[in-house]
mmCIF file of the N, C-alpha and C atoms, coordinates in Angstrom:
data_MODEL
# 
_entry.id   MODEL 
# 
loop_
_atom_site.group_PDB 
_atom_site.id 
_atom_site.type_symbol 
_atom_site.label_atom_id 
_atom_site.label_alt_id 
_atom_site.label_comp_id 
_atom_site.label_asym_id 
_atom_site.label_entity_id 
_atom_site.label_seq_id 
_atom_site.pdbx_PDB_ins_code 
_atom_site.Cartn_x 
_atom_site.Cartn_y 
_atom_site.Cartn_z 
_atom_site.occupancy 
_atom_site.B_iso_or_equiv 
_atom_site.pdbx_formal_charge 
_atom_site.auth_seq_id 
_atom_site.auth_comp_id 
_atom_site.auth_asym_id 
_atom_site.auth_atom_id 
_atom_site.pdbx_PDB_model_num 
ATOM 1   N N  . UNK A 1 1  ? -2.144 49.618 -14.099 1.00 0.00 ? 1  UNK A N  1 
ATOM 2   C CA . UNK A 1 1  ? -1.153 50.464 -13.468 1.00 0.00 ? 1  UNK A CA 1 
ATOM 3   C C  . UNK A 1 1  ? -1.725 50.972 -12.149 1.00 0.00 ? 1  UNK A C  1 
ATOM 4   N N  . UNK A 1 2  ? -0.882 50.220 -11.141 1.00 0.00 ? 2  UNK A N  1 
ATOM 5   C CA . UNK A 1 2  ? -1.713 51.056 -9.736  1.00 0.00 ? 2  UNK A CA 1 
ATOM 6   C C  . UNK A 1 2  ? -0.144 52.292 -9.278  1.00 0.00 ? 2  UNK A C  1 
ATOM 7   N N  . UNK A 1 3  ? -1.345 53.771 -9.106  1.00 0.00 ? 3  UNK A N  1 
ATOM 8   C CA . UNK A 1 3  ? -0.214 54.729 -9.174  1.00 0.00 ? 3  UNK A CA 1 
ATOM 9   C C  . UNK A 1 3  ? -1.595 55.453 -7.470  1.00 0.00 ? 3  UNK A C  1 
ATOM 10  N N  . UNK A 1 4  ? -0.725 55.829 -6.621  1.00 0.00 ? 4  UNK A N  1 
ATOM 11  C CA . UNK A 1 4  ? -1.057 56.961 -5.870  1.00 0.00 ? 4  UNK A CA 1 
ATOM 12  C C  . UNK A 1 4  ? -0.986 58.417 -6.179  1.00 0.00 ? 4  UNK A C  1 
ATOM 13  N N  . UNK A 1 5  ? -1.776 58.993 -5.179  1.00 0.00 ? 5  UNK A N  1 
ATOM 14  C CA . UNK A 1 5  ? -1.662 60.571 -4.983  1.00 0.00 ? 5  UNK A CA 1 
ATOM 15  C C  . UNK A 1 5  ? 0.013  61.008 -4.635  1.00 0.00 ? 5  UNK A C  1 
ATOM 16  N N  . UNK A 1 6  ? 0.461  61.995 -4.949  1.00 0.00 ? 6  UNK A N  1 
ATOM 17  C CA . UNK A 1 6  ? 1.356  62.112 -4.459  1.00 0.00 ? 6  UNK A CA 1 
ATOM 18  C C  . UNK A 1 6  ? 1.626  62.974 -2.708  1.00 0.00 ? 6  UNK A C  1 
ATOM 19  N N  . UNK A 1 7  ? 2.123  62.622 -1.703  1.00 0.00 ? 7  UNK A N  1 
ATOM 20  C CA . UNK A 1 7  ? 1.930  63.005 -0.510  1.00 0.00 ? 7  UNK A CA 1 
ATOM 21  C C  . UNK A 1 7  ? 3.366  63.450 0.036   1.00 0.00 ? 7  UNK A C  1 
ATOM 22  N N  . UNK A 1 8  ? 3.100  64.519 0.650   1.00 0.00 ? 8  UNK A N  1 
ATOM 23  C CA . UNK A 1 8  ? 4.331  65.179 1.260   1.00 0.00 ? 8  UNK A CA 1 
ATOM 24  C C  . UNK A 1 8  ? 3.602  65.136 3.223   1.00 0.00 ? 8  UNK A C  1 
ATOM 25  N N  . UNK A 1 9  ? 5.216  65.148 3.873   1.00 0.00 ? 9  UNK A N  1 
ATOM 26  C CA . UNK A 1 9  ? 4.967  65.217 5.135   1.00 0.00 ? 9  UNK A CA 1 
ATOM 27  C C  . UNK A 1 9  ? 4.632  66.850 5.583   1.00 0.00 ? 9  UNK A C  1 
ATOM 28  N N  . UNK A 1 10 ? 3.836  66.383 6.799   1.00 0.00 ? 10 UNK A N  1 
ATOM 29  C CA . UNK A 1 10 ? 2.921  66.908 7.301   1.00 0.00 ? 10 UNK A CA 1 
ATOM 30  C C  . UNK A 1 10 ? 3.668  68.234 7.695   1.00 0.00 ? 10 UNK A C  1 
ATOM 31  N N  . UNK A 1 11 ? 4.784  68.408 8.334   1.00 0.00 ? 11 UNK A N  1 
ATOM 32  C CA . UNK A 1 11 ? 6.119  69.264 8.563   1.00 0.00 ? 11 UNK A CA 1 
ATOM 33  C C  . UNK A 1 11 ? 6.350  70.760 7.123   1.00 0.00 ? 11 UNK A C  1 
ATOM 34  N N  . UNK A 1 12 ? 5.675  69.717 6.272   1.00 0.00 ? 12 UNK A N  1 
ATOM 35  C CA . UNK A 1 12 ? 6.064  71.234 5.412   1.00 0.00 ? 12 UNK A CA 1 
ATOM 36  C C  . UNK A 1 12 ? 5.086  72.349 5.307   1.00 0.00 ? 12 UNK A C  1 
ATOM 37  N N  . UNK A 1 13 ? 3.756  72.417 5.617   1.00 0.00 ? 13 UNK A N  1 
ATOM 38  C CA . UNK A 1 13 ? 3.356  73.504 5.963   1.00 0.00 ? 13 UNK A CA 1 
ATOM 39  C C  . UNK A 1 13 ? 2.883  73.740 4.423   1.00 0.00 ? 13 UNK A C  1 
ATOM 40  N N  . UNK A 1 14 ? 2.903  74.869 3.870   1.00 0.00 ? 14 UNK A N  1 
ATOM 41  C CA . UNK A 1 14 ? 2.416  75.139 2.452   1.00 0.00 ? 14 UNK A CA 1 
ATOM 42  C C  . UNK A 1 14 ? 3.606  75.363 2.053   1.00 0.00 ? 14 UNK A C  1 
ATOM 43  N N  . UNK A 1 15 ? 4.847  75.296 2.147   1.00 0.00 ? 15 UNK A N  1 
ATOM 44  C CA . UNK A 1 15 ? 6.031  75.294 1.574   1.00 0.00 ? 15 UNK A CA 1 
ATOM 45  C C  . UNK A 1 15 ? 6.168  74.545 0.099   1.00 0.00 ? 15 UNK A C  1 
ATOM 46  N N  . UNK A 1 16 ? 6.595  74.952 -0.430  1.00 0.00 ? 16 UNK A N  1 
ATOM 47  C CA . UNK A 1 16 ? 7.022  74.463 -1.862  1.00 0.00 ? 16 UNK A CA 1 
ATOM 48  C C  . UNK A 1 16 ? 8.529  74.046 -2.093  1.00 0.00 ? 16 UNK A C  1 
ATOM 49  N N  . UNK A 1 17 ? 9.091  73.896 -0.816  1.00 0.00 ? 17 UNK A N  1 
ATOM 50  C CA . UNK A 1 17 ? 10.371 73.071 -0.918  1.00 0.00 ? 17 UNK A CA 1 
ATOM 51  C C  . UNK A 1 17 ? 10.142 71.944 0.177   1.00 0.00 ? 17 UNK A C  1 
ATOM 52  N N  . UNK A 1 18 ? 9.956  71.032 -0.742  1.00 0.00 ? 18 UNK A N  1 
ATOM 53  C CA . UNK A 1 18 ? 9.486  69.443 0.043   1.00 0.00 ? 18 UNK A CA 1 
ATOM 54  C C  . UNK A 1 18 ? 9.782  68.457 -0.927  1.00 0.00 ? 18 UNK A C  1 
ATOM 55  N N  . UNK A 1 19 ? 9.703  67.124 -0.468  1.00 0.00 ? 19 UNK A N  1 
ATOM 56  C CA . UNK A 1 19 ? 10.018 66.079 -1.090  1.00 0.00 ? 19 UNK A CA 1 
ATOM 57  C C  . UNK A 1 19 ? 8.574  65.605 -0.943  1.00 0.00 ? 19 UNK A C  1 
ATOM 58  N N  . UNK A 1 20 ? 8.070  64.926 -2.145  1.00 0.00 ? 20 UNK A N  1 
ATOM 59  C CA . UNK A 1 20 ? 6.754  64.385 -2.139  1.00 0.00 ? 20 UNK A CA 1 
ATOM 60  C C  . UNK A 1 20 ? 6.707  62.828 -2.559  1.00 0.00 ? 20 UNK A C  1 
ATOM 61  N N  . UNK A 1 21 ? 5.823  62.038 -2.278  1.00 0.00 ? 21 UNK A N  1 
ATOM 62  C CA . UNK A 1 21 ? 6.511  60.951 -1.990  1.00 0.00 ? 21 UNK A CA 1 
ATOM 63  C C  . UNK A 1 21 ? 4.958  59.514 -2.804  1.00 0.00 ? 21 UNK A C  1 
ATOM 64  N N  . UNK A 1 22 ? 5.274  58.455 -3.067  1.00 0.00 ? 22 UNK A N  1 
ATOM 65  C CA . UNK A 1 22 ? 3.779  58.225 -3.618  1.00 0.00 ? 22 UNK A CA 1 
ATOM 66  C C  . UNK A 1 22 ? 4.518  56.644 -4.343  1.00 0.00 ? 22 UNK A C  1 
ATOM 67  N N  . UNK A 1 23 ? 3.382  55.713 -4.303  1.00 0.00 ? 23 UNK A N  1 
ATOM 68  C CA . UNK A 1 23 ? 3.741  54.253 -4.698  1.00 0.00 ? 23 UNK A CA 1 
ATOM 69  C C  . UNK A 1 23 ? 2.831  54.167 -6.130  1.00 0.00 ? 23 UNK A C  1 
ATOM 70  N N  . UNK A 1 24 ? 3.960  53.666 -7.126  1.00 0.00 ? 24 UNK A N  1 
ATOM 71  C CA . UNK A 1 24 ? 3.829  53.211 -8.344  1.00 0.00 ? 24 UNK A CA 1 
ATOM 72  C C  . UNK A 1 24 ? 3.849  52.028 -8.411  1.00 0.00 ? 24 UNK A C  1 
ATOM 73  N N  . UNK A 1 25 ? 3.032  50.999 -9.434  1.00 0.00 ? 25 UNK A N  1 
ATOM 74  C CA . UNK A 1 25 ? 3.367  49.729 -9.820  1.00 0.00 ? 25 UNK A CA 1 
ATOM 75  C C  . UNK A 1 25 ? 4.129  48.767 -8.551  1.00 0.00 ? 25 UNK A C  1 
ATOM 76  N N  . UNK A 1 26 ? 4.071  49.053 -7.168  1.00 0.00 ? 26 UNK A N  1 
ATOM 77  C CA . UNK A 1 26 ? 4.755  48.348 -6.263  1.00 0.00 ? 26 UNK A CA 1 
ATOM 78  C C  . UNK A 1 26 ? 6.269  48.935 -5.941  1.00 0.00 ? 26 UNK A C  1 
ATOM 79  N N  . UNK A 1 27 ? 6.718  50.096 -6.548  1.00 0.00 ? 27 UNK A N  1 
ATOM 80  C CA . UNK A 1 27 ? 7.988  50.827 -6.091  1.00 0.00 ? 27 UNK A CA 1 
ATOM 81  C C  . UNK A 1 27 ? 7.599  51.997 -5.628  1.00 0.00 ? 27 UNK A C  1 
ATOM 82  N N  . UNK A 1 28 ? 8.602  52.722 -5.560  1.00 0.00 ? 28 UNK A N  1 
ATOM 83  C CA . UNK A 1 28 ? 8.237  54.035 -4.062  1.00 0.00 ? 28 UNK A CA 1 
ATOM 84  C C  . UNK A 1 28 ? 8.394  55.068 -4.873  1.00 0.00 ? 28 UNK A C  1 
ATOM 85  N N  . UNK A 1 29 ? 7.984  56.022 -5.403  1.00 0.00 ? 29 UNK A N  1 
ATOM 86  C CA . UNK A 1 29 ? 8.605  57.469 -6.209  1.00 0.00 ? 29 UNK A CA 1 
ATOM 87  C C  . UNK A 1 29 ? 8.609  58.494 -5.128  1.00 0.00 ? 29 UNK A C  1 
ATOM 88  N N  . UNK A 1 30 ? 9.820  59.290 -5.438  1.00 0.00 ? 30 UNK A N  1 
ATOM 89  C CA . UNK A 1 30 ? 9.655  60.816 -4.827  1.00 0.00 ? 30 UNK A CA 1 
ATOM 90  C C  . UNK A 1 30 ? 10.888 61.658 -5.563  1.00 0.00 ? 30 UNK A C  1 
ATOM 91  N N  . UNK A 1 31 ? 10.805 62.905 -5.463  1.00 0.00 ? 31 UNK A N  1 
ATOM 92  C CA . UNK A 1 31 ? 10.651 64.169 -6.045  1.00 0.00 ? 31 UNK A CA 1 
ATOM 93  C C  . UNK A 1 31 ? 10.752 65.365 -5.851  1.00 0.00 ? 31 UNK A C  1 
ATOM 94  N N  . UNK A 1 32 ? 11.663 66.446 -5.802  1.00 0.00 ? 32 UNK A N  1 
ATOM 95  C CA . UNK A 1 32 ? 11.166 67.320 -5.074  1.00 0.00 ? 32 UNK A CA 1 
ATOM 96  C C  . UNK A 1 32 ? 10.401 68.342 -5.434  1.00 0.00 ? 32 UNK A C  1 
ATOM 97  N N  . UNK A 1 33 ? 9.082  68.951 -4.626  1.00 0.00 ? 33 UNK A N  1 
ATOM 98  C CA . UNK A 1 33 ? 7.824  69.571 -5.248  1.00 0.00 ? 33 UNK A CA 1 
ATOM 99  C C  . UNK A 1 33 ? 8.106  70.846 -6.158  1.00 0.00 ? 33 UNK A C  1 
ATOM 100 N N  . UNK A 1 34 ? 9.100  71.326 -6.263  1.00 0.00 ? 34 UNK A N  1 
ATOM 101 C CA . UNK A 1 34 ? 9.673  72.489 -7.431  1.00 0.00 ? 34 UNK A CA 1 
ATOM 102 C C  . UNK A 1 34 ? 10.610 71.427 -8.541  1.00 0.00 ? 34 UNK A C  1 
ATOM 103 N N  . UNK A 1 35 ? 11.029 70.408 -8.333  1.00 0.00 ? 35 UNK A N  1 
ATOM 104 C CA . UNK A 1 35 ? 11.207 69.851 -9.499  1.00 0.00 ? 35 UNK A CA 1 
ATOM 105 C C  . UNK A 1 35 ? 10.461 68.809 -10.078 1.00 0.00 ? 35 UNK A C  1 
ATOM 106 N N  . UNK A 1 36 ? 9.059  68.643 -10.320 1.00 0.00 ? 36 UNK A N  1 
ATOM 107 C CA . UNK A 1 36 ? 8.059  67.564 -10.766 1.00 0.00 ? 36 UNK A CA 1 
ATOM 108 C C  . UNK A 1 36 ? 8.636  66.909 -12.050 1.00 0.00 ? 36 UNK A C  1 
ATOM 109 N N  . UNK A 1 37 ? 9.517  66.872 -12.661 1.00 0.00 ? 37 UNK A N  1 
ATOM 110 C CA . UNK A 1 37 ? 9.689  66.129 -13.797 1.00 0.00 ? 37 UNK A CA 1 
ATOM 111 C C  . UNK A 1 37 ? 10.818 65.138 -13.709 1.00 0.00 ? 37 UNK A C  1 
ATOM 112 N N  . UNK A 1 38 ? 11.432 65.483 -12.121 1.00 0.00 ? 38 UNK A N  1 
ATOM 113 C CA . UNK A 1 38 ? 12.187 64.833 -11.675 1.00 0.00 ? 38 UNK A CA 1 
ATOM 114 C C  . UNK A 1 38 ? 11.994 63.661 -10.691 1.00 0.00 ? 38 UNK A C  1 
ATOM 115 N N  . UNK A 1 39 ? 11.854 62.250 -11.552 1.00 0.00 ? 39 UNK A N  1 
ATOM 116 C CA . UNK A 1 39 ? 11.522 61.636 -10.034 1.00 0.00 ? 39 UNK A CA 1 
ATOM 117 C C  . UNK A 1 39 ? 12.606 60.368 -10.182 1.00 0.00 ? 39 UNK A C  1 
ATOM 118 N N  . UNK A 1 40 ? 12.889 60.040 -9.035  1.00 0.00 ? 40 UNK A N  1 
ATOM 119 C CA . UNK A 1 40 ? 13.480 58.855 -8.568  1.00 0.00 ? 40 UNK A CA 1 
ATOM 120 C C  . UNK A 1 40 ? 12.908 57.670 -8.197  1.00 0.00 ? 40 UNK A C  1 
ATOM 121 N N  . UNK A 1 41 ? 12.722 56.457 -8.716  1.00 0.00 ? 41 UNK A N  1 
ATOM 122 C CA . UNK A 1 41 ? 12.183 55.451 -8.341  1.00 0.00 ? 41 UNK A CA 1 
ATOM 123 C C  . UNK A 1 41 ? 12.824 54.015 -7.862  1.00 0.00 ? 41 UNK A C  1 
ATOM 124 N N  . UNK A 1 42 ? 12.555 53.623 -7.005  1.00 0.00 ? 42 UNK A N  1 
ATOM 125 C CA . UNK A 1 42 ? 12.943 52.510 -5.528  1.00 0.00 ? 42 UNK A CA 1 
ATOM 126 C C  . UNK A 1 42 ? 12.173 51.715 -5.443  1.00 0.00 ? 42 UNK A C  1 
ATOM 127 N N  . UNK A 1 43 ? 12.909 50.851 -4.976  1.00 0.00 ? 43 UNK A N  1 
ATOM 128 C CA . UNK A 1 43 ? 12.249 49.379 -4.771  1.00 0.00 ? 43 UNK A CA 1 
ATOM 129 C C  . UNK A 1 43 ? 11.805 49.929 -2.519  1.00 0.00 ? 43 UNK A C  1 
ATOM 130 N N  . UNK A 1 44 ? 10.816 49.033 -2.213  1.00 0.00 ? 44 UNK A N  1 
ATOM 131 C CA . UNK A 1 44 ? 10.174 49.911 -0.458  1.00 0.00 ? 44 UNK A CA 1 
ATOM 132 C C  . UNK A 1 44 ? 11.677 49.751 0.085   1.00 0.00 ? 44 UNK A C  1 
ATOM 133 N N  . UNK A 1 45 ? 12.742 48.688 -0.004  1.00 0.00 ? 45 UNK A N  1 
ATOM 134 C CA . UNK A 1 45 ? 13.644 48.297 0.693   1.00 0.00 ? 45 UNK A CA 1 
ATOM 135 C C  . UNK A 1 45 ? 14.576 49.587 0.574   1.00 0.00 ? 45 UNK A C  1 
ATOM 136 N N  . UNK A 1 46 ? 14.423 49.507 -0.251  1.00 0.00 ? 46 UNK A N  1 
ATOM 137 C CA . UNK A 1 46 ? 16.037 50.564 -0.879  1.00 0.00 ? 46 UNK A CA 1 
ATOM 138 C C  . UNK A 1 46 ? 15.393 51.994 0.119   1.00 0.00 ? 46 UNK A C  1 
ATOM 139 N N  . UNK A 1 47 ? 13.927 52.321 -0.632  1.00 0.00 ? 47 UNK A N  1 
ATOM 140 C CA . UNK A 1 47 ? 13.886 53.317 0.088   1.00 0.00 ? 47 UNK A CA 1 
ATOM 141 C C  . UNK A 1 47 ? 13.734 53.378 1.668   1.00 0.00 ? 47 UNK A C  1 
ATOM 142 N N  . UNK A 1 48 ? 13.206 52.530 2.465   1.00 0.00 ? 48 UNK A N  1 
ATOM 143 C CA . UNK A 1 48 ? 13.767 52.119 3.692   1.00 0.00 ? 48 UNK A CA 1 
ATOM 144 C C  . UNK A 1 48 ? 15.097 52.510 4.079   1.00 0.00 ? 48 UNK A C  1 
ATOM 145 N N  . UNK A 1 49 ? 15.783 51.740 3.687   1.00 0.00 ? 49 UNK A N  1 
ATOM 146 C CA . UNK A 1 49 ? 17.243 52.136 3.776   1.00 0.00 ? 49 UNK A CA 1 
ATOM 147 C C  . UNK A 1 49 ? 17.712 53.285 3.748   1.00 0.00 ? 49 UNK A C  1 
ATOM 148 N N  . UNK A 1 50 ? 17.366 54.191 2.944   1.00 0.00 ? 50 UNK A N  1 
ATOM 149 C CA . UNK A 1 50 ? 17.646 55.592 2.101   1.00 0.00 ? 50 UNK A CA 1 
ATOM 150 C C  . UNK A 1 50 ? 17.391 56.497 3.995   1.00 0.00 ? 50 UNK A C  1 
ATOM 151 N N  . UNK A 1 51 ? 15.771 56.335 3.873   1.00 0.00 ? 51 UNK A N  1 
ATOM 152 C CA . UNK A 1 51 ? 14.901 56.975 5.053   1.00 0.00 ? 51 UNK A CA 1 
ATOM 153 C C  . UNK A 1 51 ? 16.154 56.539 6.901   1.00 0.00 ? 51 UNK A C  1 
ATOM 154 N N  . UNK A 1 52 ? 15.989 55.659 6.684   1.00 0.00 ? 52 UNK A N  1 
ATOM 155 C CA . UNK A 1 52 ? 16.883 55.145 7.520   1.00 0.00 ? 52 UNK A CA 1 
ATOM 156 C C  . UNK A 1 52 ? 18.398 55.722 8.226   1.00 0.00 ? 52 UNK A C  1 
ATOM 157 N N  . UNK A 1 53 ? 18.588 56.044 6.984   1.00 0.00 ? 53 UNK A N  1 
ATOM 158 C CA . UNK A 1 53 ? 20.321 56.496 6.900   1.00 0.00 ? 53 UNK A CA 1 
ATOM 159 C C  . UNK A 1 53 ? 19.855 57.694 6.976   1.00 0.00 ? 53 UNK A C  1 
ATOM 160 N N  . UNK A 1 54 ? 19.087 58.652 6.632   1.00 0.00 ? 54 UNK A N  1 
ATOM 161 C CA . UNK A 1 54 ? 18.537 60.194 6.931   1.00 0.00 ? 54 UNK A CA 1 
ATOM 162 C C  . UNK A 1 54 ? 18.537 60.145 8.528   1.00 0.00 ? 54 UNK A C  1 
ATOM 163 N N  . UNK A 1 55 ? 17.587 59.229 9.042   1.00 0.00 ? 55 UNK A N  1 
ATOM 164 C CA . UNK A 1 55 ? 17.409 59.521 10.171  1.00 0.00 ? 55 UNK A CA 1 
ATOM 165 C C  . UNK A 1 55 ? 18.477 59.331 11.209  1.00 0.00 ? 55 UNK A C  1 
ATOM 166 N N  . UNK A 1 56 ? 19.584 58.783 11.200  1.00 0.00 ? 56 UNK A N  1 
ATOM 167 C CA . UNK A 1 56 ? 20.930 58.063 11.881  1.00 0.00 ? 56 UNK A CA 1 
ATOM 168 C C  . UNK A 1 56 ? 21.906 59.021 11.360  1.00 0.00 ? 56 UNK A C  1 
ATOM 169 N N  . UNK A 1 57 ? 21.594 60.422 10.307  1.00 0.00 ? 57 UNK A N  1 
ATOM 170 C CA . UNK A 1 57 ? 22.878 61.740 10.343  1.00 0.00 ? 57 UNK A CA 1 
ATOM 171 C C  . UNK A 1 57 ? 23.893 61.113 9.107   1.00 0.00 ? 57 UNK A C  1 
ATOM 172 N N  . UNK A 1 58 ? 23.546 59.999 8.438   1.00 0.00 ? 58 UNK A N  1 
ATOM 173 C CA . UNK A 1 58 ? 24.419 59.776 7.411   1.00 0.00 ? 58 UNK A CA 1 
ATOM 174 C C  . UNK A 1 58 ? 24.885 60.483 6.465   1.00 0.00 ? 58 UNK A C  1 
ATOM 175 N N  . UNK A 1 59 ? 24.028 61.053 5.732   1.00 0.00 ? 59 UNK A N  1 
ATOM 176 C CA . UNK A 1 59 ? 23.833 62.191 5.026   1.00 0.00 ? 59 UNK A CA 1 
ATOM 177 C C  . UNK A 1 59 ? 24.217 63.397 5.676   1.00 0.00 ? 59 UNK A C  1 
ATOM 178 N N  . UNK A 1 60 ? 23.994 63.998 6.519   1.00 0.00 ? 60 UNK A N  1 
ATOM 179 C CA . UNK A 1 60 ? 24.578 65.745 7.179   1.00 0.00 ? 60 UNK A CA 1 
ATOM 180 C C  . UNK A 1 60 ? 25.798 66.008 6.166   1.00 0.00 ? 60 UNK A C  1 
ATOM 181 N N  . UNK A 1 61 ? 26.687 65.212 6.196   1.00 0.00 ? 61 UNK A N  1 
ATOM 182 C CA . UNK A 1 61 ? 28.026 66.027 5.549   1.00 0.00 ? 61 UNK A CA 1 
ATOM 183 C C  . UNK A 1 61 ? 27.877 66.623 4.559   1.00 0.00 ? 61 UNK A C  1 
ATOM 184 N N  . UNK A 1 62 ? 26.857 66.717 3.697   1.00 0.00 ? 62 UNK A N  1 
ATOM 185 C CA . UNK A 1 62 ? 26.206 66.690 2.785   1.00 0.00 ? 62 UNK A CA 1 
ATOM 186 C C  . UNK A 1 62 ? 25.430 67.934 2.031   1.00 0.00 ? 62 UNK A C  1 
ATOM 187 N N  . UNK A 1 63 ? 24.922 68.466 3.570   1.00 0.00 ? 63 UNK A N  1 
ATOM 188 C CA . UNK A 1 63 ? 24.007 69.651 3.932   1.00 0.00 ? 63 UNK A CA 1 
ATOM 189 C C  . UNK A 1 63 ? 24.848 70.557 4.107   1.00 0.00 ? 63 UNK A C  1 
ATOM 190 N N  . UNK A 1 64 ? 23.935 72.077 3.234   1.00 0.00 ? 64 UNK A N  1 
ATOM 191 C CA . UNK A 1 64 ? 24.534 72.747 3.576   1.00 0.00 ? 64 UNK A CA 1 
ATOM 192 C C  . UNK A 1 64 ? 23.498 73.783 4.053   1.00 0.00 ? 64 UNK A C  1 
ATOM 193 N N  . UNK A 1 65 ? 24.331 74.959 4.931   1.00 0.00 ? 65 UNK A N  1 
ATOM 194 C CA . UNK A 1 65 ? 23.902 75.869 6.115   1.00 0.00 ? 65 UNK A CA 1 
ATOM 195 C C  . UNK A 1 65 ? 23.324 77.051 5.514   1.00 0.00 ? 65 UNK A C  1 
# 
C-alpha cells in the first residue's frame, strides 16, 4: 500500500478550515481538515478536472458569502 502524508496548501496558514490533500494506491484523496473521517477518492484525471473547474469560477454559484 503506497499512502502519503497528508498536505494542505500553503494559503491556509494554521487554519483548521482547509482541504488536505494526499495520494493513495495511485488515486488522489482529500478531505476537509475538521472533517477527517470524511474522504473522497479520485482517479489524478478526475481530480484535475475537479481543480480545473475551481479555478475557471465553475463552482462560485455554489458559495456562499
Amino acid at each position: 500500500m503506497n499512502r502519503s502524508e497528508w498536505q494542505t496548501s500553503s494559503y491556509t496558514a494554521n487554519n483548521n478550515n482547509c482541504i488536505e490533500v494526499r495520494t493513495f494506491d495511485g488515486l488522489i484523496e482529500f478531505r476537509e481538515s475538521d472533517e477527517g473521517d470524511v474522504i473522497v477518492r479520485t482517479t489524478r484525471h478526475k481530480f484535475a478536472e475537479l481543480l480545473q473547474g475551481a479555478q475557471e469560477g465553475e463552482f462560485d454559484r455554489h458559495a456562499t458569502t
